[in-house]
N, C-alpha and C positions, 0 to 999 in steps of 0.2 A: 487505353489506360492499362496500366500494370501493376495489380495488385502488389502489395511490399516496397516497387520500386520507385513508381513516381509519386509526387506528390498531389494528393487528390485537395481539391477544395469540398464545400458542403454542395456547390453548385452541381460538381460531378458524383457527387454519391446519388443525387436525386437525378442525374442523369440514369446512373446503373440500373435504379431502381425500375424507371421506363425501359430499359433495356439492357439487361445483364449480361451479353454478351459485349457490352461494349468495355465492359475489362474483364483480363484472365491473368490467368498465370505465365512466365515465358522461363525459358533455361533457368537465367539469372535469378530472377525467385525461387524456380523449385530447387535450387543450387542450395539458397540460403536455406529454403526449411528443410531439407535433405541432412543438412551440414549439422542444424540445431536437434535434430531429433538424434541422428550419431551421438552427439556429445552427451545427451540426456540418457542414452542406454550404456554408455561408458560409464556413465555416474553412477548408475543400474549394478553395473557388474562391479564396481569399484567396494571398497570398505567406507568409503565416507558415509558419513550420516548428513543431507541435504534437504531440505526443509518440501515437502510437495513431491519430493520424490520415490524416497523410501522413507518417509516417516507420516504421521495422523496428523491433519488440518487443525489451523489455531490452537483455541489451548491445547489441544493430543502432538503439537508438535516434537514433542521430546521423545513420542512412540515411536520406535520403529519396526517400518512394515519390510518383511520378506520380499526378495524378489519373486517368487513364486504367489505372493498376494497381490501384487502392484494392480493385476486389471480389476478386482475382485474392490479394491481401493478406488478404484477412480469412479466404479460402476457406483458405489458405495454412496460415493462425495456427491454424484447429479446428482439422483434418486431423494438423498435425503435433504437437499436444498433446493429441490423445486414445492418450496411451498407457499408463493406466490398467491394471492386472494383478489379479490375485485373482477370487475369487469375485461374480458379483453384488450389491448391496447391493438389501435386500429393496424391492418396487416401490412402498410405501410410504414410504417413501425418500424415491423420487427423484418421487414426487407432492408430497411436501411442498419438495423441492429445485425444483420449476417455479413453484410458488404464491410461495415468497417471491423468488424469481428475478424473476417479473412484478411483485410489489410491491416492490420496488427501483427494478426499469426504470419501471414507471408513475409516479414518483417527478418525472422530467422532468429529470434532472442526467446523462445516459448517452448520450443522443441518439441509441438504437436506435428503429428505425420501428414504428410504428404495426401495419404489418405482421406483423413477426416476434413481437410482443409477443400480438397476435390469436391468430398460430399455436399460438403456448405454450397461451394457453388452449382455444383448439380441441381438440389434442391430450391436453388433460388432461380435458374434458369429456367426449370422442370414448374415454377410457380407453387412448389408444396412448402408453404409458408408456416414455423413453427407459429400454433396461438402462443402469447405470451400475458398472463396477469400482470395489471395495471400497478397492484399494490404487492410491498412486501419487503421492496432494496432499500437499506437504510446508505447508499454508496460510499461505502468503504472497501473493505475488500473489496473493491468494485460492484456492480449489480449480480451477487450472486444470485439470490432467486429467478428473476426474470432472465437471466445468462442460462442457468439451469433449465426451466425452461425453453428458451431458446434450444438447447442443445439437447433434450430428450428423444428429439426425433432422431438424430444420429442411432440412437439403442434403438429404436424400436418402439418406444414410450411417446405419451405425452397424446397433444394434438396439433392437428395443422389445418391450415385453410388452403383447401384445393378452387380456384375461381372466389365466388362468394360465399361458399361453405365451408365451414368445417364437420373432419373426420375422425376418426380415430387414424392415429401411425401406421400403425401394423396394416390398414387396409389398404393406402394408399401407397405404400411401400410395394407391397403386394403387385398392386394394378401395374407400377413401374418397374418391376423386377429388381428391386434393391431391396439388399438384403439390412438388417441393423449389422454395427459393424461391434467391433470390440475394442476401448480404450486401452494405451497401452500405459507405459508410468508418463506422468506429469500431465497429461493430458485431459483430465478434467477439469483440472489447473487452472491451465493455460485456457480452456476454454469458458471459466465462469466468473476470472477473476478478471474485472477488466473494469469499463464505463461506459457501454454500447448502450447500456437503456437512458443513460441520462444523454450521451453525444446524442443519442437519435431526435430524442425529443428537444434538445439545442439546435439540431440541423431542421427539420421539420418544421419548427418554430420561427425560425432564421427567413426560411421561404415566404413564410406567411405575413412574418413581421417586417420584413423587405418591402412587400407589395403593400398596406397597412401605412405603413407611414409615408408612401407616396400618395397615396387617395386620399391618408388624412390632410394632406398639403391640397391638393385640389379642392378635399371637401370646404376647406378653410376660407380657400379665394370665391368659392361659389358664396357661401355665407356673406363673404365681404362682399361681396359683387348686390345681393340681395338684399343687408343692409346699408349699401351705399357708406360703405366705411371708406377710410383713405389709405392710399398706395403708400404715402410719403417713408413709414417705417420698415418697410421694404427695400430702400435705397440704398446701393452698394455701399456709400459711403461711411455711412452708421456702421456699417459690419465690418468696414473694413479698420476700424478702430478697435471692436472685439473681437478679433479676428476666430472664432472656434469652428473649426471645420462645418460643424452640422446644421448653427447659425447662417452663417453664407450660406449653406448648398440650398437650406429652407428659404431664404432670400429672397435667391434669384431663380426661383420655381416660382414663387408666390408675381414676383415681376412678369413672368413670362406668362402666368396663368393671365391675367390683370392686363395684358398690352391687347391696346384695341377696345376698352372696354368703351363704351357710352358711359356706364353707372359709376365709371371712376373721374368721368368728364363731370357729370353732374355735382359730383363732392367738392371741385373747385373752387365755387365760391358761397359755398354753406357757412352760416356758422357757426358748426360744430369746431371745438379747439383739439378733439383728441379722441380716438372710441375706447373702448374700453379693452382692459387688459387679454382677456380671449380675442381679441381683433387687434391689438397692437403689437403683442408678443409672438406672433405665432412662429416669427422664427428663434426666438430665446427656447420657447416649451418645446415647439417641434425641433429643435437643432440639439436640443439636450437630449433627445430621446434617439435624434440618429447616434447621438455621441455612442451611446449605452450599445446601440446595435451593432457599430463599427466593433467596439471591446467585445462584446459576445462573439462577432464572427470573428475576430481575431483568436479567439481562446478556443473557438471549435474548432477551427482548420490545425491548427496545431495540434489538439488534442486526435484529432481524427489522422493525425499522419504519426501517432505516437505509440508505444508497448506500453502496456497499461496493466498487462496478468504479474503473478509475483510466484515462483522466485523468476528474476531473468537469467536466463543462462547463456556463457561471454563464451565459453571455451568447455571442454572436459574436465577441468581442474577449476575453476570459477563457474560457481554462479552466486545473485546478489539477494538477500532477501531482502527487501525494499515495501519502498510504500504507493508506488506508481499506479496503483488500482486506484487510489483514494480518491473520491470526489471531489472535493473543494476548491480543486483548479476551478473545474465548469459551475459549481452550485451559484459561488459566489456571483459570474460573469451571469447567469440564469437568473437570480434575484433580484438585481440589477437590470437584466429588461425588462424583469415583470415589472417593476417599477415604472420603470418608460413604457411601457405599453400602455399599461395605467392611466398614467397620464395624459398618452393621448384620449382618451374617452374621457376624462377630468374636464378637458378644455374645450372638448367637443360639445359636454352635455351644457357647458358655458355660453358657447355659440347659439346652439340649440335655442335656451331660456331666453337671449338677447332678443333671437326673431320674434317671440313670440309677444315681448310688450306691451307692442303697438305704437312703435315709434317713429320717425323719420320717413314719415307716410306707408309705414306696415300695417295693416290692420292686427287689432289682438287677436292672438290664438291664432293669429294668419289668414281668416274666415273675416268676410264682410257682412256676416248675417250672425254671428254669436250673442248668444243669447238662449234663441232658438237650439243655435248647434253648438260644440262643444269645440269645434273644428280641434284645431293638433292640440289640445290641452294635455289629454291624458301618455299621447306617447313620451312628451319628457319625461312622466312619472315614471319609466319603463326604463328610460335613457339614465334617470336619477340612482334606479332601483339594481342598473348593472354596472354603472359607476360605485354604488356603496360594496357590491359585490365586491369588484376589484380591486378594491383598496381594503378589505378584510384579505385579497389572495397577498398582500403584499407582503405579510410578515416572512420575514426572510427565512427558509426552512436552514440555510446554512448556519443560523445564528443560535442553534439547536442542535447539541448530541446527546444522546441516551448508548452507553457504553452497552458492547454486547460480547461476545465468546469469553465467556468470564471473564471478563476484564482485561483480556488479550486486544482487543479491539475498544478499545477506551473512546477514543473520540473519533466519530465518524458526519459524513458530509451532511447526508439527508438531499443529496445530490436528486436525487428522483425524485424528491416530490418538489422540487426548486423548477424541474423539467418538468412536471405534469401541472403545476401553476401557470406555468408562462403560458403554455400552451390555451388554460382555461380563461387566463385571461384574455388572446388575442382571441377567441370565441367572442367571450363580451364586446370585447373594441367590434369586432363585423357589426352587430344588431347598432350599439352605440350611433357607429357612421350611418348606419342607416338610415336613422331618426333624423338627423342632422341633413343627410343629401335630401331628404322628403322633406324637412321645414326651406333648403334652403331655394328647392326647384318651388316651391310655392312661392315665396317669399320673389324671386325674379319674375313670376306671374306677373303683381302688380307693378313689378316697374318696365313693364311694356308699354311705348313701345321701344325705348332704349336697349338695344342690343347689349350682349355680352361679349367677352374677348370670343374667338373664334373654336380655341378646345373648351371653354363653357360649355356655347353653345350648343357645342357635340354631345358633349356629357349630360346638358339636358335634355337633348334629345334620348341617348340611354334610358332614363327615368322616364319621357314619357313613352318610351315604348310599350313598357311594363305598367306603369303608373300615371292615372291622370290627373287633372288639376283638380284639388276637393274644392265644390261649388255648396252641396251640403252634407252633414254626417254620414256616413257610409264605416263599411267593414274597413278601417287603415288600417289594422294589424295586419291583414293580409298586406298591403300596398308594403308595411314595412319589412315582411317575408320578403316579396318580389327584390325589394333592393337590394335586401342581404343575399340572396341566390346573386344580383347581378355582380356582388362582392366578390363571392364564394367562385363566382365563374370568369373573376377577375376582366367583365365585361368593359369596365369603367379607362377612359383613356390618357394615364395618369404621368406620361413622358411629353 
């Protein structure tokens, strides 16, 4: 892969991330940022007055700065917009916040050097990963703080994570015989004004929420399978009347989960008229939630094959001051999963409550001795308690500006914390599923000895490798760890 020139998807950033040598620079890119950095020192030597180049950031745009100040300027602009707060944001992060950083710059429209562009990738192959604070981008100008960050290590500043630690800069630079380098004009610019902190946690989120709503499609047929609900609303033909992509594709997964089943034999001639809406909808709730996932990864891959810093520069004679930093391409598509993410755990904790009755020969609480024992009562509360969570993360951060560089920047995205929601809530949906895959491996307990389709079966087995059948009270919070790890370790086999 070819920074700048080909088109990367979210799938191959998180490739790079595993292995950074698997894209570089070739001719034809260093061609472009060769060509864009020219054009930016001809503006340099020029009389024009151009926004980022020779003049002071946001409101001080009218100032203009010397050429003989320009490095003095850009050292200036990191320095005092790394001020970032919170916790670290995990160091995967901010590898994937460097990769689409370089392909932006490599792009040839930013006129950062050739240089600084190398060091990025150095440093990411080299594994000295800048730390980057969680809080602080309101994304407009793009994520300047946490970009600032990002980019301190270049001086010499800041910190970074060498392996599982972090350093100071200067030491670690030191051990690798790199020196801090020196900005030259537009180049701190180019390097803070962008949307790498919020595309990260959109790509990031993307992988998680991919894997996430195939399980919750499994989790869903297990459930059905354990409450001996019916296949029938699963049947191509209802769908093919409302035809929405996400609807079908949930469908004919839930079909394929469900063939072969014995417990879908036994619902034959029950009679029950219809299960309830968490067992009859799953492809309306879950098909709407893929919808949401298709439009987010639609809006990342473009955002991540996009120039994002301001001003852009076309020629020696043009450049455009713009608004291509701004957030609210991604906040809005960000919002909008968190919503769908949401809702998977909404429908799950649904499921969940269903098994637990005591119905269509389920025992309550799923325990045949209750009374004495408590059996799964208290994990819904758990399951209830991180469903309320995620539905307080849903208020849409996009639908909120608080104006900032004196009112030069009036309205901004709130892009990053739209990306640091999503992310907290596909957190919740893991535990969520958990609860649910544990009532529903219990729950096919008693309808032994009626077999299950064939990938059930499997996936039961998963669970009880980890987890066994609760006979009386015991530690389940642990059992509901064990399944969130077999989540987390994407053990579950969900194609």
């Amino acid at each position: 892969m070819i920074y700048g020139i080909d088109v990367f998807s979210f799938h191959d950033v998180l490739e790079i991330c595993k292995n950074p040598k698997k894209a570089k620079l070739n001719k034809a890119s260093k061609d472009q940022i060769l060509k864009s950095q020219k054009n930016v020192q001809k503006i340099v030597e020029s009389d024009r007055c151009v926004y980022g180049i020779n003049t002071g950031f946001g409101p001080l745009c009218d100032t203009k700065i010397s050429a003989d100040e320009t490095a003095q300027l850009q050292y200036n602009l990191i320095i005092s917009h790394a001020v970032g707060v919170g916790k670290p944001i995990d160091k995967e992060f901010s590898k994937i916040m460097i990769i689409a950083k370089v392909h932006a710059l490599s792009k040839g429209f930013s006129g950062v050097s050739l240089e600084v562009i190398e060091r990025l990738i150095t440093m990411l192959e080299k594994d000295i990963i800048p730390v980057v604070p969680e809080q602080g981008s309101v994304g407009a100008s793009g994520d300047l703080a946490p970009l600032s960050h990002l980019v301190l290590p270049l001086l010499g500043l800041g910190q970074v994570w060498e392996g599982d630690q972090i350093f100071e800069t200067a030491e670690i630079l030191e051990k690798h015989n790199l020196e801090p380098l020196t900005l030259g004009p537009k180049e701190g610019l180019g390097l803070i004004n962008g949307t790498q902190f919020i595309l990260a946690h959109a790509i990031k989120g993307l992988e998680k929420f991919e894997y996430l709503l195939d399980l919750a499609d499994l989790t869903a047929a297990m459930s059905l399978e354990a409450y001996r609900g019916s296949e029938s609303p699963f049947k191509k033909e209802l769908h093919d009347i409302r035809p929405f992509e996400g609807s079908k594709k949930v469908a004919a997964r839930m079909v394929k989960f469900l063939k072969g089943s014995e417990n879908m034999k036994a619902h034959e001639d029950c009679e029950r008229v219809q299960d309830p809406y968490s067992m009859r909808c799953v492809p309306q709730v879950h098909g709407a939630s893929r919808n949401a996932f298709e439009h987010l990864k639609l809006m990342a891959n473009t955002e991540l094959n996009s120039v994002t810093d301001n001003p852009i520069v076309l020629s020696a004679e043009e450049s455009i001051s713009g608004g291509n930093f701004h957030g609210q391409l991604m906040a809005m598509p960000l919002d909008y999963a968190t919503l769908a993410a949401a809702e998977l755990g909404n429908i799950s904790d649904r499921r969940s409550y269903l098994l637990l009755e005591g119905k269509y020969g389920l025992p309550r609480l799923l325990t045949e001795s209750s009374g004495l024992n408590s059996g799964f009562m208290i994990p819904q509360y758990t399951s209830a308690a991180l469903v309320t969570e995620n539905k307080t993360l849903c208020f849409p951060a996009s639908a909120d500006s608080i104006p900032t560089s004196l009112g030069q920047e009036d309205h901004v995205s709130m892009g990053s914390i739209s990306g640091r929601k999503f992310n907290q809530v596909l957190g919740n949906l893991v535990n969520i599923l958990s609860v649910e895959l544990m009532f529903a491996a219990q729950g096919l307990e008693f309808r032994r000895p009626a077999k299950c389709s064939k990938i059930i079966e499997e996936n039961f087995a998963i669970i009880r490798s980890k987890v066994a059948k609760l006979e009386d009270d015991r530690l389940i919070g642990k059992d509901m760890l064990a399944i969130a790890e077999l989540i987390n370790d994407r053990k579950f086999v969900v194609n």
